[in-house]
C-alpha positions in Angstrom: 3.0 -9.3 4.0 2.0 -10.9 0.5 3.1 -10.4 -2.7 0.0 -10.1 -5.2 1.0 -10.9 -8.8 -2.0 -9.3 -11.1 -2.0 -10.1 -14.7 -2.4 -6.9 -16.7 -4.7 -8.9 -19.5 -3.9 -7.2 -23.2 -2.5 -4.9 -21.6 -5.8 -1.8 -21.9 -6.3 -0.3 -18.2 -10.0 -0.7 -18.5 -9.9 -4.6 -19.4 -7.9 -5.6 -16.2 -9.9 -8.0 -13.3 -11.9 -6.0 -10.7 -10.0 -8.2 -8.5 -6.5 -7.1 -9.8 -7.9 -3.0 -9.6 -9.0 -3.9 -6.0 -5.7 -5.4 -5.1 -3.4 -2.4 -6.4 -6.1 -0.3 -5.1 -5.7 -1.5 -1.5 -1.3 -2.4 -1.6 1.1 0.3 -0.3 3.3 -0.7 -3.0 3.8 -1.8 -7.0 6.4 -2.9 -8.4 6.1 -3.2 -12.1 8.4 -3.5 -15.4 7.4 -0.2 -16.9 8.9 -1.8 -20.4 5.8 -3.7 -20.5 2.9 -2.3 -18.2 0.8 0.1 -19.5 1.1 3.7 -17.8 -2.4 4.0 -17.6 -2.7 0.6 -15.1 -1.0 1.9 -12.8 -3.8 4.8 -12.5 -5.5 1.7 -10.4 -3.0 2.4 -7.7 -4.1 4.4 -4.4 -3.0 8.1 -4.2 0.5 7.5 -2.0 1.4 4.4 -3.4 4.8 3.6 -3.7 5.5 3.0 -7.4 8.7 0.9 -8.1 9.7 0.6 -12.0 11.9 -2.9 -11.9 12.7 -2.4 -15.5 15.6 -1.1 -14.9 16.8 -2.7 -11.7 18.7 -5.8 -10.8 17.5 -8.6 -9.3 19.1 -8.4 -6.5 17.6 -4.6 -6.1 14.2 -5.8 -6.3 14.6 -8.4 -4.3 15.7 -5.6 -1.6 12.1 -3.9 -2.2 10.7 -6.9 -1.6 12.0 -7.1 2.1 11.8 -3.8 2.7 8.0 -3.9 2.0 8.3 -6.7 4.1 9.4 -5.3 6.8 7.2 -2.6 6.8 4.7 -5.5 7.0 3.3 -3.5 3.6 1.4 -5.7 0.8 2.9 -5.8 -2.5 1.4 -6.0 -5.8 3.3 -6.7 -8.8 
């Protein structure tokens, strides 16, 4: 399992890295702090994905999505 963090650039889905729209392209799972990422980025993300807003969670609660992903042996992008 690895944790990809992909910068979202100035923020316009069409101005992120092929790399980072390959890498949520190919992770089961995103977390992402939907205060600040761009709905439309997320359109990178694989039919199925699992989409995990942290905005709103606690550390400790992301952490837990973290090892669950983990233990799914399941790539994460953030």
């Amino acid at each position: 399992m690895t944790v990809h963090f992909i910068g979202a650039g100035p923020g316009a889905a069409d101005l992120i890295t092929l790399r980072g729209s390959r890498l949520l392209a190919s992770c089961p799972v995103c977390l992402y702090a939907g205060s600040i990422v761009a709905p439309k980025l997320l359109q990178h993300c694989a039919p199925g994905t699992k989409l995990i807003d942290t905005a709103p969670m606690s550390l400790d609660e992301i952490e837990a999505e973290y090892v669950a992903a983990h233990q799914a042996g399941h790539d994460v992008s953030r």
